[in-house]
C-alpha positions as a Python dict, from the first residue, in 0.01 Angstrom:
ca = {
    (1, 'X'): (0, 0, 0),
    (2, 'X'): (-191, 154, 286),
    (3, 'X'): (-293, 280, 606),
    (4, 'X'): (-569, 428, 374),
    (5, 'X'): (-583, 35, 260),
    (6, 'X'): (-766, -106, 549),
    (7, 'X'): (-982, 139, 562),
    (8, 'X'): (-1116, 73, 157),
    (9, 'X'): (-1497, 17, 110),
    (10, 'X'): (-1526, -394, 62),
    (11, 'X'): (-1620, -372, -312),
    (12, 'X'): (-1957, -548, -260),
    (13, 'X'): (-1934, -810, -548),
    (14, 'X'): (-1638, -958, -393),
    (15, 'X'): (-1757, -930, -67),
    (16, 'X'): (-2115, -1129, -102),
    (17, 'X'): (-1940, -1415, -362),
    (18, 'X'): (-1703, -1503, -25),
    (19, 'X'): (-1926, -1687, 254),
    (20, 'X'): (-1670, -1622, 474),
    (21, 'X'): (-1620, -1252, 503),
    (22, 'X'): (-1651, -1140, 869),
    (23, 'X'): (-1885, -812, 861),
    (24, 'X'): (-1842, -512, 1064),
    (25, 'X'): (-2165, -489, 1269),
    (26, 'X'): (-2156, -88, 1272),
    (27, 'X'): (-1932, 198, 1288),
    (28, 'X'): (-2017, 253, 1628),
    (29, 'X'): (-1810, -72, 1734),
    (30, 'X'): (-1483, 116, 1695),
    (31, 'X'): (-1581, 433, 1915),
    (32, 'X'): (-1375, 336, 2245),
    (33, 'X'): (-1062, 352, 1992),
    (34, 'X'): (-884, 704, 1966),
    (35, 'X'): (-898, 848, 1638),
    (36, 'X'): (-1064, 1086, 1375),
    (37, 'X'): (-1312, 1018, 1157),
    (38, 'X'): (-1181, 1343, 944),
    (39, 'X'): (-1414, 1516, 654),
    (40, 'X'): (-1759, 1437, 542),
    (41, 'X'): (-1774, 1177, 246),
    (42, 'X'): (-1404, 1195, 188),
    (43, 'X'): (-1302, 1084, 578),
    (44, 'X'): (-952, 1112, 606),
    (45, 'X'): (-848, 993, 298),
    (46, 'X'): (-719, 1257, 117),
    (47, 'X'): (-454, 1368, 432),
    (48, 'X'): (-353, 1011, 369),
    (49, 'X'): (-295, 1011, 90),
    (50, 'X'): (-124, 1356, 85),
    (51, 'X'): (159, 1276, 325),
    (52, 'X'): (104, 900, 473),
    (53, 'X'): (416, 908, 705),
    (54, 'X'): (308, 1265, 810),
    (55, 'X'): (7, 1190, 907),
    (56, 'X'): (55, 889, 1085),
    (57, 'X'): (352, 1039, 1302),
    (58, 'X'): (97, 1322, 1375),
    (59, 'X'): (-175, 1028, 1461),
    (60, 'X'): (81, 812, 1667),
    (61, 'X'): (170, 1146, 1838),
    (62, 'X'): (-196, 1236, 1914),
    (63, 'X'): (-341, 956, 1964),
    (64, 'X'): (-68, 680, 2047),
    (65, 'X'): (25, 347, 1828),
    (66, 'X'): (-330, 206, 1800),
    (67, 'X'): (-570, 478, 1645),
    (68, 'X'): (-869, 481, 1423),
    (69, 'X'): (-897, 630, 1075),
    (70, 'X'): (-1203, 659, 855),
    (71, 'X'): (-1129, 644, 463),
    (72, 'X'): (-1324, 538, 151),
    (73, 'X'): (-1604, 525, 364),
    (74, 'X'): (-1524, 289, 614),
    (75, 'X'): (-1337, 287, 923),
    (76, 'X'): (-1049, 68, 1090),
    (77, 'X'): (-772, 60, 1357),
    (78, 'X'): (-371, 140, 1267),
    (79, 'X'): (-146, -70, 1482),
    (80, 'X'): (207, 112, 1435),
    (81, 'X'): (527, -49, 1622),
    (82, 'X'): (704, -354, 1618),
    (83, 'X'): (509, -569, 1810),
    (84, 'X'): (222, -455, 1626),
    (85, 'X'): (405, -579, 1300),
    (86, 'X'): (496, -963, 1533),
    (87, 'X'): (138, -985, 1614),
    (88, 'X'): (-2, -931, 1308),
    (89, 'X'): (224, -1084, 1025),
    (90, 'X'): (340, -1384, 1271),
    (91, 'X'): (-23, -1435, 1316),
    (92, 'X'): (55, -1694, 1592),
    (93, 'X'): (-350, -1694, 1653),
    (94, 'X'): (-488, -1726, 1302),
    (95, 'X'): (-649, -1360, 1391),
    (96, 'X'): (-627, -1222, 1036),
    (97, 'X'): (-693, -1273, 725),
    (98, 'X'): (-479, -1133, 420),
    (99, 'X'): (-762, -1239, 185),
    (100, 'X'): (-977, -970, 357),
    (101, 'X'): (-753, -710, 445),
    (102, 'X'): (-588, -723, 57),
    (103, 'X'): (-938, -882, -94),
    (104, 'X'): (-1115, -480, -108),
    (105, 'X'): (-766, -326, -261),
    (106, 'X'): (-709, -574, -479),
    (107, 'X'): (-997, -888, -606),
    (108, 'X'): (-1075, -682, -874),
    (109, 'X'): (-750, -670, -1044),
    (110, 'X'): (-489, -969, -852),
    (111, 'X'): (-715, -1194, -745),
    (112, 'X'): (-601, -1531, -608),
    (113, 'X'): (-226, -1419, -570),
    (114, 'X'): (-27, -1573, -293),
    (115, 'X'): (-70, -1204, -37),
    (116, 'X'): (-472, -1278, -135),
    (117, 'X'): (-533, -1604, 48),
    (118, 'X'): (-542, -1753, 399),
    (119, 'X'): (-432, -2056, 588),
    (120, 'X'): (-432, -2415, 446),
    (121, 'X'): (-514, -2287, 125),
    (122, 'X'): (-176, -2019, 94),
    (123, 'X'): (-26, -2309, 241),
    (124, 'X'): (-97, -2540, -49),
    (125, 'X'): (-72, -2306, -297),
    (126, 'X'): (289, -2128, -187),
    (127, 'X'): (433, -2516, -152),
    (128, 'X'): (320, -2561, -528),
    (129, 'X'): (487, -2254, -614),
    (130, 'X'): (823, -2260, -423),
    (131, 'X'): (960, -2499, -650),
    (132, 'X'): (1040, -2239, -876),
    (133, 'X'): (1254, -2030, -615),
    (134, 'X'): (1489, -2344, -567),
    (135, 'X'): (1832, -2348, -661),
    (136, 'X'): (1895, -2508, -970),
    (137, 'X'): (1593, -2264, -1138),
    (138, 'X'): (1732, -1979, -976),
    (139, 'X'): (2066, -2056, -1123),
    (140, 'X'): (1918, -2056, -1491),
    (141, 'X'): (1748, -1748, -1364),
    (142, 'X'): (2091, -1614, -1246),
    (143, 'X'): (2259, -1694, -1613),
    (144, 'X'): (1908, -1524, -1806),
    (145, 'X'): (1943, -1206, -1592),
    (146, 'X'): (2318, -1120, -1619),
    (147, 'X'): (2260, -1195, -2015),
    (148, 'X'): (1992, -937, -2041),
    (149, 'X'): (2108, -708, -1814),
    (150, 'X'): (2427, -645, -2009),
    (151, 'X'): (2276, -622, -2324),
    (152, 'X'): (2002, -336, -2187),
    (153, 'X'): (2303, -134, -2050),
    (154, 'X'): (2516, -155, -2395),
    (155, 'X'): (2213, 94, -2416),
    (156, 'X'): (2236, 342, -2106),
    (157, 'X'): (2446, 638, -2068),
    (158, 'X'): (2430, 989, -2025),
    (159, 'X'): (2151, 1196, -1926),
    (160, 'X'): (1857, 948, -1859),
    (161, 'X'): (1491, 915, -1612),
    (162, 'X'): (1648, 617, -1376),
    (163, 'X'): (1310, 480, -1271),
    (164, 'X'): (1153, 453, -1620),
    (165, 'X'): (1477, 279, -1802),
    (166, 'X'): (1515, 24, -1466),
    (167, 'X'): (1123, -24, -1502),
    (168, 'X'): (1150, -94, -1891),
    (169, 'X'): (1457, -353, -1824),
    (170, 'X'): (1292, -524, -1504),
    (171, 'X'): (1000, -578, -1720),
    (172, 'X'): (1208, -733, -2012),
    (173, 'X'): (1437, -960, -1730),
    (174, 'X'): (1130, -1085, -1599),
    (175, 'X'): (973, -1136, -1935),
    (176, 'X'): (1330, -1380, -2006),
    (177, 'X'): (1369, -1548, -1647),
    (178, 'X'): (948, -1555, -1591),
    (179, 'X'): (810, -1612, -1929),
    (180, 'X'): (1103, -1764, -2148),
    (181, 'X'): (1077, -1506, -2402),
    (182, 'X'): (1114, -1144, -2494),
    (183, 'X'): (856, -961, -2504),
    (184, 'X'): (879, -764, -2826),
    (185, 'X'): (629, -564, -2940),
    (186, 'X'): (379, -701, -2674),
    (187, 'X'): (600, -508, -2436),
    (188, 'X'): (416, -163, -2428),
    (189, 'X'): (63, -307, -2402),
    (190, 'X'): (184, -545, -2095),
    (191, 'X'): (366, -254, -1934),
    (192, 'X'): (67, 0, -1924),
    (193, 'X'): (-141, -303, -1842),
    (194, 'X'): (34, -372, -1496),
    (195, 'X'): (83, 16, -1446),
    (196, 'X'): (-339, 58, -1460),
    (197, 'X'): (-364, -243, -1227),
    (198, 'X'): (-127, -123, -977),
    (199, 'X'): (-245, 235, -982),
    (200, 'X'): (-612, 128, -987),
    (201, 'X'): (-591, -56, -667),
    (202, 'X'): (-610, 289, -485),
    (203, 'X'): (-840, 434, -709),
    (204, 'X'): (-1120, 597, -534),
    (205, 'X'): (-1430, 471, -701),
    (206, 'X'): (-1401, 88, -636),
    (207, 'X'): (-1659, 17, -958),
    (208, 'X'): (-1484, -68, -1311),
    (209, 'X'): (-1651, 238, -1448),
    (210, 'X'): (-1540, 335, -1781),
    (211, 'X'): (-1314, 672, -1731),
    (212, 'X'): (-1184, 561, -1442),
    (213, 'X'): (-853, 401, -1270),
    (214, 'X'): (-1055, 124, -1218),
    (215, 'X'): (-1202, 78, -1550),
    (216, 'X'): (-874, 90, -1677),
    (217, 'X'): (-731, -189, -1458),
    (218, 'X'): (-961, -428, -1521),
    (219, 'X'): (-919, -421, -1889),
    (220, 'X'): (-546, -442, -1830),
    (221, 'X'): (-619, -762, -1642),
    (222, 'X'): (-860, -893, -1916),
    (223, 'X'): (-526, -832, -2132),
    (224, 'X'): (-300, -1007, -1902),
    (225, 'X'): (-504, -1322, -1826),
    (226, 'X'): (-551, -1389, -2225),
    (227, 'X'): (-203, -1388, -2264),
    (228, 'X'): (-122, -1568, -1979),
    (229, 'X'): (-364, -1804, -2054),
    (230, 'X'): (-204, -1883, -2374),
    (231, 'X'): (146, -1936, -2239),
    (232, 'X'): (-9, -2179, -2004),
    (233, 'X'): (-107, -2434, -2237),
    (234, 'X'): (184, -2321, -2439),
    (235, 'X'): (424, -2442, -2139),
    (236, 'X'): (245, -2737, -2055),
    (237, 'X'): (339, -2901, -2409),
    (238, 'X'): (652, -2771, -2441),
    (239, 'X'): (841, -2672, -2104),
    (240, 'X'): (1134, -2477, -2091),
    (241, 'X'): (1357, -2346, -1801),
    (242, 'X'): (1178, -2064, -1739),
    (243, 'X'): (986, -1962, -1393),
    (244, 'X'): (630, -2027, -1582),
    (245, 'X'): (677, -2355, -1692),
    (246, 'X'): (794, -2448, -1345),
    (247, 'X'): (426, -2322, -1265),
    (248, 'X'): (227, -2446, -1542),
    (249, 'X'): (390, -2788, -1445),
    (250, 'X'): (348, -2735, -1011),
    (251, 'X'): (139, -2983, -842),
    (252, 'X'): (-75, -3011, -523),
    (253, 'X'): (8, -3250, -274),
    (254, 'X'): (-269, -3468, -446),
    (255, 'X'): (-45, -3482, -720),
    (256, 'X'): (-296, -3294, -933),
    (257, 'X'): (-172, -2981, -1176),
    (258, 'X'): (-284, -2644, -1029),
    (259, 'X'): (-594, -2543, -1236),
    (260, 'X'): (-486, -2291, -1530),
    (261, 'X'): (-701, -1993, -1430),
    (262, 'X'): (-485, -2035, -1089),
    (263, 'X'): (-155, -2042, -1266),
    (264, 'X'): (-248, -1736, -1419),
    (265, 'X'): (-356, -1556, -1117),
    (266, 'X'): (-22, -1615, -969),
    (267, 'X'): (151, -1483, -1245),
    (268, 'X'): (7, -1200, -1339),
    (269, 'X'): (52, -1129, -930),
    (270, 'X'): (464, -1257, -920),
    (271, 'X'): (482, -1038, -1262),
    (272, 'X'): (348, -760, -1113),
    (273, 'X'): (513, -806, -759),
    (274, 'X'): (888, -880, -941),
    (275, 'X'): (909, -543, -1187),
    (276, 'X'): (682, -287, -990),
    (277, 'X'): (853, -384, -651),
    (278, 'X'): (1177, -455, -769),
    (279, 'X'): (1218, -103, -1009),
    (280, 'X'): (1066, 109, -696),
    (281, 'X'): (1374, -85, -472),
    (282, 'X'): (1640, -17, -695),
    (283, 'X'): (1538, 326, -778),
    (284, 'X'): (1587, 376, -438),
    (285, 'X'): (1945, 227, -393),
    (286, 'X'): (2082, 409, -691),
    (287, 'X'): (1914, 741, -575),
    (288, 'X'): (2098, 722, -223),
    (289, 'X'): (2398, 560, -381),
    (290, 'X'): (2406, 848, -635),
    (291, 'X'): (2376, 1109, -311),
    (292, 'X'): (2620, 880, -133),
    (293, 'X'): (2984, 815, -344),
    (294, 'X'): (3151, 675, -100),
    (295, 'X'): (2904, 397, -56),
    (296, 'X'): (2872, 381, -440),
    (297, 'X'): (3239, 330, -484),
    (298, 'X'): (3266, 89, -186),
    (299, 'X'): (2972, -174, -368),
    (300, 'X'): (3188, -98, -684),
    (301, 'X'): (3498, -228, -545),
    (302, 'X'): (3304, -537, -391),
    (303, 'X'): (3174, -601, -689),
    (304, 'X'): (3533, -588, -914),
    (305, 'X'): (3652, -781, -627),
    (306, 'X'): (3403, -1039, -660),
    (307, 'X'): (3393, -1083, -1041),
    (308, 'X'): (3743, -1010, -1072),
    (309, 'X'): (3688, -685, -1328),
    (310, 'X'): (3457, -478, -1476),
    (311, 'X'): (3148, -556, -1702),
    (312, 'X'): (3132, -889, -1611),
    (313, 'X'): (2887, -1135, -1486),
    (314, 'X'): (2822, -1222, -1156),
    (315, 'X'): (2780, -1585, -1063),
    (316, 'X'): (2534, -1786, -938),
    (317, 'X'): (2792, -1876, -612),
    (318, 'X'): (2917, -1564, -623),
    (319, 'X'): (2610, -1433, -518),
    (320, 'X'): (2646, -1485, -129),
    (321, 'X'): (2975, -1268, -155),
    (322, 'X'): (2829, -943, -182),
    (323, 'X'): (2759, -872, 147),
    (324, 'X'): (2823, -522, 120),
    (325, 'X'): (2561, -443, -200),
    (326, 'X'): (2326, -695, 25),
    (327, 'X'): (2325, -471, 334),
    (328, 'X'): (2246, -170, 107),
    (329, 'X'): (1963, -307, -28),
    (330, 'X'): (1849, -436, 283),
    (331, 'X'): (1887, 9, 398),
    (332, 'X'): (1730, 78, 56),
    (333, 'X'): (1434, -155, 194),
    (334, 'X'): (1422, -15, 489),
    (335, 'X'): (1449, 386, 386),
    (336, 'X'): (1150, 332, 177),
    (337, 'X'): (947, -12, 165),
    (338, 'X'): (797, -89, -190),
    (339, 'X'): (496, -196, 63),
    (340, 'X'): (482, 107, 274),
    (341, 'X'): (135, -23, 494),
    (342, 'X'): (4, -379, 489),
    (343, 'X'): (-380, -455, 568),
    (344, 'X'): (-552, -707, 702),
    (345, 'X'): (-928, -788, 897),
    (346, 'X'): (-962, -917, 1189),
    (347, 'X'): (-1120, -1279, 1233),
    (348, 'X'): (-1163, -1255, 1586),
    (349, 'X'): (-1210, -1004, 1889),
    (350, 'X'): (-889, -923, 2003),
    (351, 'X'): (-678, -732, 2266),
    (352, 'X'): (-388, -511, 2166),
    (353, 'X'): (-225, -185, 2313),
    (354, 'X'): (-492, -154, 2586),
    (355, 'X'): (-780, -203, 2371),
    (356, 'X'): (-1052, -452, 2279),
    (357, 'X'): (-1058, -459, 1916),
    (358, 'X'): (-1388, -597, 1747),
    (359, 'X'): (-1407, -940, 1483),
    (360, 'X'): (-1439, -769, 1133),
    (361, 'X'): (-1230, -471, 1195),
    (362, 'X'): (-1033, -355, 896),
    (363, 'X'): (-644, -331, 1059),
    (364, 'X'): (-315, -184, 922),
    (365, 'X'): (-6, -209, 1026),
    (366, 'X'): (272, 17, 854),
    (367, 'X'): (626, -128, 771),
    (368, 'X'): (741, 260, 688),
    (369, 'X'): (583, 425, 1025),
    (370, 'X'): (855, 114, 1184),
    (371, 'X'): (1143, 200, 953),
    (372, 'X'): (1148, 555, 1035),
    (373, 'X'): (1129, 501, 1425),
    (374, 'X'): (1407, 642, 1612),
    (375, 'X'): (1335, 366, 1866),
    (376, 'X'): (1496, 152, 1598),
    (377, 'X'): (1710, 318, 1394),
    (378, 'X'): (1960, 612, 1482),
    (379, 'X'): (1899, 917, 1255),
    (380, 'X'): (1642, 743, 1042),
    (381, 'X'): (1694, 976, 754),
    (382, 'X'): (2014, 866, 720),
    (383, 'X'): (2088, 608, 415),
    (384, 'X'): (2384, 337, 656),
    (385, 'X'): (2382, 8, 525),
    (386, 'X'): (2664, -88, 834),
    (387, 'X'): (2292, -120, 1022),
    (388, 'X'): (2262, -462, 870),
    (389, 'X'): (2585, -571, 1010),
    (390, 'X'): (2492, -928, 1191),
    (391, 'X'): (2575, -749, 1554),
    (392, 'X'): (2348, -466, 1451),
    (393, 'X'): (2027, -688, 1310),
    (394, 'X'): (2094, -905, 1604),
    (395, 'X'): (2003, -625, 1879),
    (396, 'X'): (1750, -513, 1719),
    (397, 'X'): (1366, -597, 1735),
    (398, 'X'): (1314, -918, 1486),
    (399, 'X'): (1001, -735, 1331),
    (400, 'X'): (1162, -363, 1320),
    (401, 'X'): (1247, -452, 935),
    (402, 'X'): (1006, -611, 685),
    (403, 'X'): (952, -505, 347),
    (404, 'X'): (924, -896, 246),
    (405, 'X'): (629, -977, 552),
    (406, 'X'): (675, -1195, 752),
    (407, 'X'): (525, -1495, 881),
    (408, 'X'): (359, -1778, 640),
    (409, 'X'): (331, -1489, 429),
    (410, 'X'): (675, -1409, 369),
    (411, 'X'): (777, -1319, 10),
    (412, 'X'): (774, -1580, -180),
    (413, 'X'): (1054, -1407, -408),
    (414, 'X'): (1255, -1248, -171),
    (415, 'X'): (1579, -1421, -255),
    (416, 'X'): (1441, -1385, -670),
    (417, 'X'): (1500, -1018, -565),
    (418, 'X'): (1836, -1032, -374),
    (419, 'X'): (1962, -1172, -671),
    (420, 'X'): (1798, -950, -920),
    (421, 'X'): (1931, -640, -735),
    (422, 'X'): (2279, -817, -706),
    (423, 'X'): (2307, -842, -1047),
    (424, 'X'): (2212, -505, -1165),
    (425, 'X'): (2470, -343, -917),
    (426, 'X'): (2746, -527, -1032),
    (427, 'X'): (2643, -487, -1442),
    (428, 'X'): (2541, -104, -1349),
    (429, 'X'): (2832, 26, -1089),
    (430, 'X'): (3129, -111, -1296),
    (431, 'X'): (3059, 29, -1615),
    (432, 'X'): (2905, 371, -1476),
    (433, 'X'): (2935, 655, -1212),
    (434, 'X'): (2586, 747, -1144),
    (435, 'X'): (2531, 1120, -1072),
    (436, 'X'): (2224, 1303, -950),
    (437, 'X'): (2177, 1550, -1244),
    (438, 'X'): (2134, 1906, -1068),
    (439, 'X'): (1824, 2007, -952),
    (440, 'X'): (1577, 1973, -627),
    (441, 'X'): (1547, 1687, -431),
    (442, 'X'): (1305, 1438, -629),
    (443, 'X'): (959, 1480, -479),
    (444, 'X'): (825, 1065, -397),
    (445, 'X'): (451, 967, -502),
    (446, 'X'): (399, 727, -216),
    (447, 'X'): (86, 540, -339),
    (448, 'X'): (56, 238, -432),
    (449, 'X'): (404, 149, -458),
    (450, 'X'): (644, 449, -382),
    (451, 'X'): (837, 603, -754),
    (452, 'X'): (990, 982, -806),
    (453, 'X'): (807, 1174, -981),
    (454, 'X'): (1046, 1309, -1182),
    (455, 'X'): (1133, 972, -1251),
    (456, 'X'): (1496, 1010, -1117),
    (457, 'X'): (1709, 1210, -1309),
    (458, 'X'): (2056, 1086, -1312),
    (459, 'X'): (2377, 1101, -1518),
    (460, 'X'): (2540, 771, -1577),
    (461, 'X'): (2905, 852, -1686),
    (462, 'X'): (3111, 555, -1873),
    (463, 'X'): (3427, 441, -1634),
    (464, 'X'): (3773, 493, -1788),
}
């Protein structure tokens, strides 16, 4: 979500309501860093925008790995390579803050969500939270998924948009293993509610104007925290086995319940971050996997192996056996990150790539620029799960690959995702050959989170 994302005017409400925001003296602090300012007013946000892996190959090749950008009206430093990714998300130094790198995209619509806070306070938060990514939940998880995965395919078949039926049935999976309930009729409203958020966090006007991407998100979060709000107090009488009531019910070390506006904050953020994450992901795998058959029958096979047919479910401790399906997600990941650019602000002056780099500087670093380096990866462009082979990942640079983060600020529900993915190639690959329908390439809308825009036609033919 953006080299253009450090670079985001600090919406001034949320800026002046945090005491701790580290301002950017002037502009003029950044001028010993290579760069371009680009076009009046508009900076270089629309060539951004346009092409982001274009134009930050063309930067990189200008200008080297640490460059300066101006967009949205303000300016910042890209740091592109892997040490660039080490130094920022392993954050040995405490030199950045997500809350302020993130806090500009996103206050306005996912405020208080694990990637939107710092230091003791993540901390305490994120060890609330984990307890509903341990095992016993995820196995009720596991046993809610495969149910309502199988039931959405008795559906699928034929001629169909990939990325809008896996984005209607990650929405209803997460609804069942989240929320403890389907959806229903609710199920529009909440859908177009998270798709205004998401696309309003690159909006350009940063105001909740009516008319415009912003406007629209924040009413979709007005939706989302009255209904979360009402689950919250619904799940604290009368828990179930569902991720939310593991939420409603988390403590802090104190002992005391996490507040319920901050149970809801987290939500709406892991609902958000589990179906508009996951469905860009998979879209992925299936697209290369329907350009690839070999690979497609090869995860077939491990899956009949591992479940012993076809159609049916994949357990819990099964889960660990397909190592094959893992390593091509872990390529799908890699070929295109759901979280293409990751920003954050500097909390201190600091040295990096032979320059001094000012306290308060907006700073991106850019999972996707890493992914696509040759330095890294023979023939880039190339969809090879046998990269994630333990000999391969071992060779290579820890922080060449990572869609989840890294650091303290590691996804949260990066195994919740494994396992989600799991599943749906087992349910999906042995009861279906999928088939690009014919046609061009599908052209990729890379902002905020990467989706076809054709939404990904495919053919899913019925196995004999």
């Amino acid at each position: 979500m953006a080299s253009l994302a450090p670079d985001v005017a600090a919406n001034l409400h949320t800026e002046s309501a945090n005491p701790h925001w580290v301002r950017l003296g002037g502009d003029h602090k950044l001028d010993h860093i290579p760069g371009e300012d680009g076009w009046p007013v508009l900076g270089t946000t629309l060539m951004q925008l346009a092409d982001p892996l274009g134009f930050q190959k063309r930067m990189v090749d200008v200008y080297g790995p640490v460059f300066r950008t101006r967009s949205f009206g303000r300016r910042g430093v890209n740091l592109i390579g892997a040490e660039a990714n080490e130094l920022v998300l392993f954050d040995r130094d405490k030199l950045f803050s997500n809350e302020q790198g993130w806090g500009p995209v996103l206050n306005l619509l996912f405020p208080r969500g694990l990637m939107l806070m710092d230091f003791d306070a993540h901390r305490v938060d994120r060890r609330a939270l984990s307890i509903a990514f341990k095992p016993e939940p995820m196995r009720a998880y596991c046993s809610v998924l495969n149910t309502g995965i199988a039931s959405a395919l008795s559906q699928w078949g034929g001629d169909m948009r990939f990325y809008d039926a896996i984005k209607a049935l990650t929405l209803d999976t997460a609804a069942s293993s989240f929320l403890g309930l389907p959806l229903g009729p609710e199920a529009d409203r909440l859908n177009k509610a998270f798709v205004d958020m998401v696309q309003a966090s690159v909006g350009v006007v940063r105001k909740p104007l009516p008319f415009t991407k912003m406007g629209r998100g924040v009413a979709g979060r007005r939706l989302m925290v009255e209904y979360f709000g009402r689950l919250v107090r619904e799940r604290r009488a009368s828990p179930g086995q569902d991720m939310f009531s593991q939420f409603a019910l988390a403590t802090r070390e104190d002992g005391t319940l996490l507040p319920e506006d901050v149970v809801v904050d987290h939500m709406i953020f892991l609902m958000m971050a589990a179906h508009d994450t996951i469905t860009s992901s998979a879209t992925v795998l299936f697209w290369q996997l329907a350009k690839n058959p070999a690979w497609q029958e090869r995860l077939r096979a491990e899956a009949r192996a591992v479940t012993g047919g076809d159609a049916l479910p994949l357990a819990y401790d099964d889960l660990g056996r397909m190592e094959l399906t893992e390593m091509a997600f872990k390529e799908a990941l890699r070929f295109m990150p759901p979280v293409p650019n990751m920003p954050r602000r500097a909390l201190r002056d600091f040295r990096f790539g032979g320059y001094d780099i000012p306290a308060g500087t907006p700073i991106g670093i850019s999972p996707a620029a890493v992914h696509a380096d040759p330095a890294h990866w023979d023939a880039p462009h190339v969809f090879d799960p046998l990269r994630f082979t333990p000999e391969k990942v071992a060779r290579r640079h820890k922080y060449a690959w990572v869609p989840f983060g890294g650091g303290a600020h590691m996804c949260l529900g990066l195994h919740f995702a494994y396992m989600q993915v799991k599943l749906l190639a087992n349910h999906i690959l042995t009861r279906f050959e999928v088939a690009m329908q014919p046609g061009a390439e599908p052209q990729w809308q890379a902002w905020p989170i990467p989706k076809p825009r054709d939404g990904l036609k495919v053919t899913l033919r019925p196995l004999q």
